[in-house]
N, C-alpha and C positions, 0 to 999 in steps of 0.2 A: 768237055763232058756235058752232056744234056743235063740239063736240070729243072726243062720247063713238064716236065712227063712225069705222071708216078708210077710206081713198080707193082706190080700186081705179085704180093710175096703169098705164095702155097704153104712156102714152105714153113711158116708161124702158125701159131694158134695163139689164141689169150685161154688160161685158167684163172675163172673172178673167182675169188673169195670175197663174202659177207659174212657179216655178224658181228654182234658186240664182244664177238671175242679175237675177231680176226686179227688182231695184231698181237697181242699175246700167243695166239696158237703160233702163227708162223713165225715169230720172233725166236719159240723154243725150239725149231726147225731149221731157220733159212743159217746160212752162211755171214747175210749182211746184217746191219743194224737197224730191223724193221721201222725202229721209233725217228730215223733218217728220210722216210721213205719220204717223195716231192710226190705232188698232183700230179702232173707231167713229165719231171724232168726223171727220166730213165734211174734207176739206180740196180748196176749190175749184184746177184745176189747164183745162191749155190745149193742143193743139197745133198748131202755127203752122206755116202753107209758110215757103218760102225766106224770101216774100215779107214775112215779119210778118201775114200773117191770119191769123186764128182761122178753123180746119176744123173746130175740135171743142172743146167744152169740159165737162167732168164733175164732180163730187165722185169723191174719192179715200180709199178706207178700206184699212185693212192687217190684216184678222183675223189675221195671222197672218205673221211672218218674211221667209216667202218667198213670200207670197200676196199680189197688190194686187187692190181690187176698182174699177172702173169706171163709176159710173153716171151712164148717159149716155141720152140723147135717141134714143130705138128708132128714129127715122128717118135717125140715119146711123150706126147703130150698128152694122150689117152691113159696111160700106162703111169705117169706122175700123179695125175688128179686122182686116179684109184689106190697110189702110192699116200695124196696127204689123206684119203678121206679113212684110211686105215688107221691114220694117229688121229684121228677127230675121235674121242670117248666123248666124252662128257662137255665138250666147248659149245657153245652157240655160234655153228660156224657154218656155213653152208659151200660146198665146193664146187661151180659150173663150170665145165667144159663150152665154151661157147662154140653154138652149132656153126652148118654150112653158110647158116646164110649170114654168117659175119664174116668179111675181107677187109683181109690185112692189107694197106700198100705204105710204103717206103719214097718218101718225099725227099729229093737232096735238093737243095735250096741254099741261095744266099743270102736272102732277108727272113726275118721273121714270119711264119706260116699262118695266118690267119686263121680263126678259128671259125666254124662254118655251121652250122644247125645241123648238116648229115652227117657231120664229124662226130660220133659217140666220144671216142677215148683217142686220146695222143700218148706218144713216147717220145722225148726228147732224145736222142744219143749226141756220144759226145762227136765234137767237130774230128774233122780225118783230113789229112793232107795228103796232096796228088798233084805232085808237078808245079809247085809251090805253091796253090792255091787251096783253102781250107774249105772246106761242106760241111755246110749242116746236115743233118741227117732226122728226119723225122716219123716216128712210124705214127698209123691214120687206121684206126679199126671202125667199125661202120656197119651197119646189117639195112642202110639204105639211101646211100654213097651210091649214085648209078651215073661210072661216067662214061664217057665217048672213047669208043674204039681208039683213035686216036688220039686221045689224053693219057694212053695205055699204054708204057712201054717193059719192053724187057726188062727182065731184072740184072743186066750183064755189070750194069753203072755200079748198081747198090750192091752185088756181090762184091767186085771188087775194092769198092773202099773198105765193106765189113772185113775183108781175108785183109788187106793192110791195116787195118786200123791195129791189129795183134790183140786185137779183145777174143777171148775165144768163147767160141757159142757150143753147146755139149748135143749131139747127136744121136742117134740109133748106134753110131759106129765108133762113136769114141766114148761110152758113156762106160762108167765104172773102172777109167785104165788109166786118173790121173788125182794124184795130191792134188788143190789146187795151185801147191805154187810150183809144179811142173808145165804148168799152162799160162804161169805169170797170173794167174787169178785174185790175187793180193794186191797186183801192182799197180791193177786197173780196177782197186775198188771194190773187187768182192767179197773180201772177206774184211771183217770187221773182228780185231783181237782183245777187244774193249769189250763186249757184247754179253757174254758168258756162254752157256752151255748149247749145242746141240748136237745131234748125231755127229761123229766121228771129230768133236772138237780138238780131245787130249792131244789125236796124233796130227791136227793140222798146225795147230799153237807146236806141238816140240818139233817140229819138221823145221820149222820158222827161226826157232831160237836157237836148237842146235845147228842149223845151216847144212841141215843132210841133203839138200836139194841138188842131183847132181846132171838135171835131166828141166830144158827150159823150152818154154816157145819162142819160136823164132820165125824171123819169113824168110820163107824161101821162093826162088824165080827158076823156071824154067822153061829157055825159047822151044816155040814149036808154032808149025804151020799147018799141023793136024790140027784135026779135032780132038782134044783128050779127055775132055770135060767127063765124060762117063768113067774113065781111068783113072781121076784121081779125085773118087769119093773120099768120105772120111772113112779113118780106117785102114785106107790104105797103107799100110806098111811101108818104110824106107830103110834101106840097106846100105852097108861101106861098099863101095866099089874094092877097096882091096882087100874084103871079105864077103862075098855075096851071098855067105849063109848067116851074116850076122845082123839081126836085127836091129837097128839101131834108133829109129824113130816110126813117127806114123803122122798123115795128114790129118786135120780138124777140118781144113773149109781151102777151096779154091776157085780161084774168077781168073778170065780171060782178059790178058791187058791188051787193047786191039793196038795203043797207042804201041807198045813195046813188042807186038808179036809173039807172044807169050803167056804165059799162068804163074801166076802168083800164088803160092801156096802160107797155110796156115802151118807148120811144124811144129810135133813136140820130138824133140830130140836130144840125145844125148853128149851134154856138152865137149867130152873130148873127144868126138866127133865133127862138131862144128866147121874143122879148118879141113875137113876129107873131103875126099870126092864121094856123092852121097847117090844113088839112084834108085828109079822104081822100077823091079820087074813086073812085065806084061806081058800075057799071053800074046796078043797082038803086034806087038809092038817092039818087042822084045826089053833091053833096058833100055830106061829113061832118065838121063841123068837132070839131077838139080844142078842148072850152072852157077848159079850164085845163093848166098846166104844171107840175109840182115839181121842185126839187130832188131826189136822190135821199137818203135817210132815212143816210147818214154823210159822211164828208170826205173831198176827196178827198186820194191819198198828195202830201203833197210831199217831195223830193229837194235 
């Protein structure tokens, strides 16, 4: 796997929140336990309707006191910051969308990343394993970071650790359609059940303790020699083969493994499903079956 290149990610944006009230505001908001939050080191966070879905889910960094940074899925990233500036009444809080001219890129490395003067802001994530060797993972925000065509690469490397790593990232396409602990969102850190209140607490905490969760993320593989990458947006829908009108799951994220010939998918599906033969219809394509299933790469919380 390359690791000497960074990824030029589109697909991020950062939301900064300032003010002296900014950790209390998002505190009565986010999923995680704002007062947690690292300078750098990523911390996965959520926020849920009334209802218990995840609209939105980020990494959360704190350069600074009264700074939180944001970084989230550019496609509803517009649509979130309009979403916190709605609950701002009364706080001393201020909500930026950071413009075009700040780029995201996604550093996998195996030593520690140097910090650099064009470097604004870092995201630490957590390490991912790939063929028995572990990556870091570092994201790199900057509005004047200008590097060589050639120190430029695809984003193929850093997709596909993200869709294995089973952390789920919340999309335009999957946003509003998951408890988080349908997506394992607890297990990897996002929720914090210590924390106390906000949007759609009550039913995330009794989801938890009653153990109604009957619907998990999982990864899934499926070989192909095509190109599908456009076929298995998030969103996308997965079906029983020995019911093809039955809806049984839906992808989150997916990357091409060049090493395995194949795509790795991000899955929320439903568990007594798991041991079936699972596929995606395509107009194109017709079906596409998932040939294999994993567990996802830690355990999940128990309470």
């Amino acid at each position: 796997m390359n690791i000497s290149k960074f990824a030029l990610l589109n697909d991020l944006k950062i939301i900064r929140v300032l003010g002296v009230d900014a950790k209390t505001f998002l505190q009565n908001l986010l999923t995680s336990d704002v007062h947690k939050t690292n300078t750098a080191v990523g911390t996965l966070s959520g926020f849920c309707s009334p209802k218990g879905r995840l609209q939105a889910s980020f990494w959360l960094t704190s350069p600074t006191p009264n700074e939180f940074l944001l970084w989230i899925s550019s496609d509803i990233s517009f649509e979130f910051s309009k979403k916190l500036s709605m609950y701002n009444l009364r706080s001393k809080v201020e909500i930026q969308l950071l413009d075009e001219s700040w780029k995201i890129y996604g550093k996998i490395h195996d030593l520690d990343l140097e910090q650099s003067p064009e470097i604004s802001f870092r995201c630490e994530l957590p390490l991912v394993q790939y063929l028995d060797v572990q990556y870091q993972r570092t994201l790199i925000a900057s509005n004047q970071l200008n590097l060589d065509a050639q120190a430029i690469d695809n984003n193929t490397n850093w997709q596909l650790l993200e869709t294995i790593s089973g952390i789920p990232r919340i999309t335009n396409g999957t946003k509003d359609l998951f408890v988080p602990q349908m997506v394992n969102f607890e297990s990897v850190g996002g929720v914090d059940f210590k924390k106390g209140c906000y949007p759609g607490q009550e039913i995330v905490a009794r989801s938890q303790y009653l153990g109604t969760i009957k619907r998990r993320l999982m990864i899934g593989f499926m070989t192909a020699t095509l190109d599908l990458g456009p076929h298995l947006l998030p969103g996308t829908l997965i079906y029983s083969f020995d019911d093809p009108e039955q809806e049984v799951g839906v992808i989150l994220l997916s990357a091409f493994d060049e090493e395995r010939q194949g795509y790795f998918l991000q899955i929320e599906v439903m568990l007594n499903f798991v041991d079936k033969v699972l596929m995606i219809r395509n107009d194109a394509f017709g079906l596409l079956q998932i040939t294999e299933i994993f567990n996802p790469p830690y355990p999940l919380l128990e309470i």
